[in-house]
N, C-alpha and C positions, 0 to 999 in steps of 0.2 A: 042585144046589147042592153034595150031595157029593162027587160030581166036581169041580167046580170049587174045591174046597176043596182035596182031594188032589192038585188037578195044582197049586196054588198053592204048596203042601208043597214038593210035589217040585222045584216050579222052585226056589223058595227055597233049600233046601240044593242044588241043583244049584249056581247061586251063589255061595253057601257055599261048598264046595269047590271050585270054581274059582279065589275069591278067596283061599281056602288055600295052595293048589296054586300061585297065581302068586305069592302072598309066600314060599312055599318054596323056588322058583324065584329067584327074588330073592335069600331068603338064600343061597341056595347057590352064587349067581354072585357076590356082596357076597364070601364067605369066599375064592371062586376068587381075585376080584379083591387080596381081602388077601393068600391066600398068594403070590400071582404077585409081589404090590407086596413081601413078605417077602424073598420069593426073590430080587430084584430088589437091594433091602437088603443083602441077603447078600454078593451079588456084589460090590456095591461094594464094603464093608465087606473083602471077602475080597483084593478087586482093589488098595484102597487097602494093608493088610497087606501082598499079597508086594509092594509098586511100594517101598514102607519099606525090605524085607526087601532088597531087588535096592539100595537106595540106600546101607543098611548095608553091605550086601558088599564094595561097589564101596569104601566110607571104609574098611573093614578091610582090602582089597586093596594101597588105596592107603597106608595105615599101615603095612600089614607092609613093604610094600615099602620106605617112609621108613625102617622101622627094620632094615630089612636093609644099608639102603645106610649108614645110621648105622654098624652094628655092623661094617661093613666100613670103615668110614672112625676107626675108633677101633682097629680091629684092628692097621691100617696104623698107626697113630699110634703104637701099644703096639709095633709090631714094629720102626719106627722108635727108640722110645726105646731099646727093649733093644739094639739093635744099636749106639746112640751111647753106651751105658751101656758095655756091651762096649769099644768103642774108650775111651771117656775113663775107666774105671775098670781095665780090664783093660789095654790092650794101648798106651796112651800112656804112664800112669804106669811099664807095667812098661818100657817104652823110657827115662822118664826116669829112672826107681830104675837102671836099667842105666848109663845116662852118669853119675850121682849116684859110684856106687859106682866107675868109672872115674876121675873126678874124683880120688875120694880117692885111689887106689893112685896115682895121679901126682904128690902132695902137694899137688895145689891145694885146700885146705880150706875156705876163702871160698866158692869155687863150689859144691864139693859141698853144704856147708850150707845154701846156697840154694835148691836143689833138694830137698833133703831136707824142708827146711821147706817148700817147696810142696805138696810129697805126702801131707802132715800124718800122717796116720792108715794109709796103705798100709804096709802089710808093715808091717817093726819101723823105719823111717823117722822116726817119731818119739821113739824109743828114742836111732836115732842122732846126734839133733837135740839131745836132752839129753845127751849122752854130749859133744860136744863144747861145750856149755853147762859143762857140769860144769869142762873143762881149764879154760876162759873162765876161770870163779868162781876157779879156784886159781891162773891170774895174777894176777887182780886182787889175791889176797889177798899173791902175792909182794910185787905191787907196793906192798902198804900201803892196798890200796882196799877197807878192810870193808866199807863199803854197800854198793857196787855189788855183789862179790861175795855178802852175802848176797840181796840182791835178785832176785839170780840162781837161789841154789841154792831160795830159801823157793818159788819157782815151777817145780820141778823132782820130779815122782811118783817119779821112780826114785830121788833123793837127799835122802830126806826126812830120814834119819837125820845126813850131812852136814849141812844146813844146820842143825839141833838144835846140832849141836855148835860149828856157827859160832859161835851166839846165844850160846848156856854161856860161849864164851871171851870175845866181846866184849856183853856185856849191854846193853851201850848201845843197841843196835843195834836194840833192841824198839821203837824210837820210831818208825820205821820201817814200823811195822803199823798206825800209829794215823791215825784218820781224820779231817778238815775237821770241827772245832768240837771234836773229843777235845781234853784236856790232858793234859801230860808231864811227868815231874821228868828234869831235864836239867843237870849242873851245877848250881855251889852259888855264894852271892854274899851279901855281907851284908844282911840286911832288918831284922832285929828292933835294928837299933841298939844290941846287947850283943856286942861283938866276943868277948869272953872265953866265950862258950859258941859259936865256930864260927861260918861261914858257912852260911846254909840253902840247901837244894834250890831251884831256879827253878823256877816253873811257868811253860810254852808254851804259847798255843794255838794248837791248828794249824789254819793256813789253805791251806791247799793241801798234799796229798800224790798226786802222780799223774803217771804220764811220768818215773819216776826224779827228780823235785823236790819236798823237803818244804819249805814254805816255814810259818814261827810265828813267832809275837808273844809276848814278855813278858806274864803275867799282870796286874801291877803294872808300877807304874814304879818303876823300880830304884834309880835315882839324880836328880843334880841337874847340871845345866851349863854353862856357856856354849856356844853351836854353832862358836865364834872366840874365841881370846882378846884379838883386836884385831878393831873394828870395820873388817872390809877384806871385801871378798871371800876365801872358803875355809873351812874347817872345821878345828879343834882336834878337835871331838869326833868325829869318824870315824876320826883316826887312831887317839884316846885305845879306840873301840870294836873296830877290826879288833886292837889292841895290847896294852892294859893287859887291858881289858877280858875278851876274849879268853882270857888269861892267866890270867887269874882265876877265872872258870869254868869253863872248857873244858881249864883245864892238867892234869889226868888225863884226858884223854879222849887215842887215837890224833891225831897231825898230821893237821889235813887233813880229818879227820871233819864238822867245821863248814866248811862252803864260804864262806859270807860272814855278818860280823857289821853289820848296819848300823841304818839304819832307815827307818820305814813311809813310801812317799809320800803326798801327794796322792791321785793314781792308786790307788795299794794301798786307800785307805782308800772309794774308793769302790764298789771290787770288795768288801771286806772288812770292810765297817766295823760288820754285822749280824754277825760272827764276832766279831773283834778287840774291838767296843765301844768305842764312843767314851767313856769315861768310867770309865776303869780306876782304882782304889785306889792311892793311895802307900804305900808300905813307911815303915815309921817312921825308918828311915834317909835315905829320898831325902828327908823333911819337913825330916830333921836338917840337909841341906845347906844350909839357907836358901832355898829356892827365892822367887821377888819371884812376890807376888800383885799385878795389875793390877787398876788401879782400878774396870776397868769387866767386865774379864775371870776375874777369879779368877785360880788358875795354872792355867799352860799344859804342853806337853810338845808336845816336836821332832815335826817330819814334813821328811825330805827333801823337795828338789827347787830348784828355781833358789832364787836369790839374785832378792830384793826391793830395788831402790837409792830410801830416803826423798828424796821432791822436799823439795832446802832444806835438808835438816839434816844430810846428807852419812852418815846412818844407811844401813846393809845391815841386812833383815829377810831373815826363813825363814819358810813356814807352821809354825803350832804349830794342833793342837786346843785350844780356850781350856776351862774348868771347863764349860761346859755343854754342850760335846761339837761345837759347831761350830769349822770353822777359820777361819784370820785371819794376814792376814798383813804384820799392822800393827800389833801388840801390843807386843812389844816388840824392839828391835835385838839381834840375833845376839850381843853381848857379856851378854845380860842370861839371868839363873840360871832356866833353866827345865828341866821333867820331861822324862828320859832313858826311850824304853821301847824296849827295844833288839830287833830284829828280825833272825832268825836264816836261812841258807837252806842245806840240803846236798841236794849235787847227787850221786845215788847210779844217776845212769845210765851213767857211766864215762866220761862227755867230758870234753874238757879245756879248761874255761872256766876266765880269770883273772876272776873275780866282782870287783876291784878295781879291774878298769882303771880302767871312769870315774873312780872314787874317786882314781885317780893320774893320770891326766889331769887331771883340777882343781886336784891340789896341784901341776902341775906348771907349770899355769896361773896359779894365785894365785903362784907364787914368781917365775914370769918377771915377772909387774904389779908384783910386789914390786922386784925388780930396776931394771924400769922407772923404780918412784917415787924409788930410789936413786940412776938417776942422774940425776935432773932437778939444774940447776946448786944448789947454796947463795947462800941470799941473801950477800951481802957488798956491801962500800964498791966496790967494782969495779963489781959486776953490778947497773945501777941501776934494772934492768928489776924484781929480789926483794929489794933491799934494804930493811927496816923493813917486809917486806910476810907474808901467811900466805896459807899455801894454799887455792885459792880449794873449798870446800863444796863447787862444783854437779859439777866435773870432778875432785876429789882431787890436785890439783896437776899432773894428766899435760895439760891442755891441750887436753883432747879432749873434744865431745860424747860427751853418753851418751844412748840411742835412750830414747826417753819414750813409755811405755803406759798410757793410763787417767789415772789419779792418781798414781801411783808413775816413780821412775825404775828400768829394768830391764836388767841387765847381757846379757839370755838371747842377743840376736845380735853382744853384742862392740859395740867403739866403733868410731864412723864415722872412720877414719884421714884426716886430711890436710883435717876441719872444726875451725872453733877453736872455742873453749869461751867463749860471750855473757857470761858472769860475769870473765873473766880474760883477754880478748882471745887466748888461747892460749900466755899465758907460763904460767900455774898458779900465777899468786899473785895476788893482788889485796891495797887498802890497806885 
């Protein structure tokens, strides 16, 4: 039984370590298994890394190369400009500063100045640009033409001192710097309705200064007037403004300083009428004149532009702005006493516009109509066509249609020659 006990022992831990022995074995081939599976990991892990690394290269390969071919195509470009920089800064201008200055030794001045003025800032080019600006200014000034001439020199660096001294001699000339919505004391004219202490200063505002053209309005309204002193077609007060007026203000100032005396259109007032204002102060003088306040309008004051012919009552209207700042051009007939704001323009770019034509084309047209209405026959015991008879309202005795717009009749395209007038069968009188 001791035997049997002892080898029962021994089998058992035989066993025993067997069953050790093979989960040793196990573990040992389990860890194998793991490092192999590790290793395995690695690889890839390492495989996927360089396959990156080899993906990278190739985008940085391909990048350099983009930016090599870049920086060779910007080089060209840079080597291009400098090369067109070279011709058009160096080697054109000095060709044309070449012909410039040829120009001049041959006495064509015109041309060289033109060239010269191209070249702006090469060489002393612009030096000599003002240089012959400079003679300009001191024609203009033979000729009598302060604005233009200062205009000239006040934008001249090398003749700063010159045009100082332009200003000093003629002071007026300061108006001239002043800008769209500035005022001016410009000329002097009655306002305070006490003549015995002098005419005051006018104030302008200016509405346009730019391109050698100042163009201002009257502060106030200055005066009082008929626009005609006959209900006809034409103007009394345009001559009484380019004339008396003129005279009166502007007669210490140089001839010719003031380009035209007139006044504001239509047109003007709508470019200007946020500057000018519709609704300027009267001077205690323009009130003195009587001006006729309208029943529905207040008083009014002048605006150029055509001539208004009243349907039926044989009236010529003007636009006027009425007291509440709108215009009308039904208020009252061209003989009736309204507000004068007179409107000034000087032209200091040195051209030679007559600013009056139109203004003398119209008188020259109202006096031929005038002429006309003289010589239509006299009624008499002969001519039994006007005898006991008046000139017919719708035609003014010429016998002729007058073209009809809207509600008004309108002189703007002239009468239709050789149609007769429905009110007077075409003699110009009726009973």
């Amino acid at each position: 039984m001791l035997v049997l006990g002892i080898t029962y022992v021994l089998v058992l831990r035989s066993r025993r370590k067997k069953k050790r022995e093979e989960a040793e074995a196990q573990r040992i081939q389990r860890e194998e298994e793991k490092k192999a599976d590790l290793t395995i990991g690695f690889q890839r892990i390492l495989r996927d890394i360089q396959e990156e690394y080899a993906e990278k290269q190739e985008r940085i390969g391909k990048r350099r190369k983009k930016v090599l071919l870049i920086s060779v195509f910007c080089a060209l470009i840079v080597l291009g400009i400098a090369v067109a920089l070279v011709i058009g800064v160096v080697l054109l201008p000095g060709k044309q500063y070449s012909k410039a200055l040829a120009l001049q030794v041959e006495g064509r001045d015109a041309e060289a100045y033109a060239l010269f003025a191209e070249l702006g800032d090469f060489r002393d080019a612009g030096k000599i640009c003002q240089a012959y600006d400079y003679e300009k200014a001191l024609g203009y000034l033979a000729e009598g033409k302060q604005p233009a001439a200062y205009a000239l020199l006040r934008g001249l660096s090398e003749y700063r001192a010159e045009a100082e001294e332009c200003l000093t001699k003629y002071p007026h000339l300061k108006v001239l710097d002043a800008a769209p919505g500035d005022e001016v004391l410009l000329g002097s004219y009655e306002q305070d309705n006490d003549p015995e202490n002098g005419a005051e200063a006018v104030e302008w505002i200016i509405l346009k200064n730019e391109n050698g053209i100042f163009y201002a309005v009257s502060k106030y309204v200055l005066d009082t007037k008929p626009y005609n002193q006959e209900n006809k077609d034409g103007s009394t007060l345009k001559p009484w403004l380019k004339e008396e007026f003129s005279d009166m203000v502007f007669g210490e100032l140089p001839d010719g300083f003031v380009s035209r005396v007139g006044l504001l259109s239509r047109d003007d007032m709508r470019v200007y009428d946020s500057t000018a204002g519709t609704k300027p102060e009267w001077t205690p003088y323009a009130r003195a004149q009587g001006p006729e306040k309208h029943y529905y309008a207040g008083y009014s004051w002048w605006l150029d532009g055509e001539y208004f012919h009243g349907y039926g009552s044989g009236d010529v209207d003007m636009s006027v702005v009425i007291e509440s700042g709108s215009y009308s051009n039904n208020v009252s007939p061209i003989t009736g006493m309204n507000g004068v704001r007179p409107a000034i323009l000087i032209d200091y770019s040195g051209n030679e516009i007559n600013y009056y034509a139109d203004d003398e084309a119209e008188a020259e047209k109202a006096a031929a109509a005038e002429e006309a209405e003289a010589n239509v026959r006299p009624a008499t015991k002969s001519n039994t066509d006007t005898y006991n008879k008046k000139k017919c309202n719708r035609c003014s005795g010429t016998g002729k249609v007058t073209l009809h717009y809207g509600n008004s009749w309108n002189k703007k395209e002239g009468y239709r020659y050789g149609e007769k007038c429905g009110g007077c069968n075409g003699t110009g009188y009726v009973s």
